[in-house]
C-alpha positions, 0 to 999 in steps of 0.5 A: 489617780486611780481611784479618782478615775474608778469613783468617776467610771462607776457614778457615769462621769466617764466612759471607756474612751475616756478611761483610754486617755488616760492609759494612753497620758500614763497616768493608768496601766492597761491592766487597771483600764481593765479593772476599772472598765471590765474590758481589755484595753485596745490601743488606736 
């Protein structure tokens, strides 16, 4: 899964909100929200 969401990021499919959701369903770790996004993962 996280190479789909990565692939997705890169090409525009999905922004960092959307990077969020799925920290927040489990499917990523906050720590791979920043190596996908570059920025620190922010709950709320």
């Amino acid at each position: 899964m996280f190479d789909f969401i990565k692939f997705m990021y890169s090409i525009g499919g999905y922004q960092n909100k959307d990077v969020g959701d799925f920290v927040v369903i489990g499917n990523i770790d906050d720590k791979q929200y920043k190596e996908i996004t570059g920025e620190e993962y922010v709950k709320g």
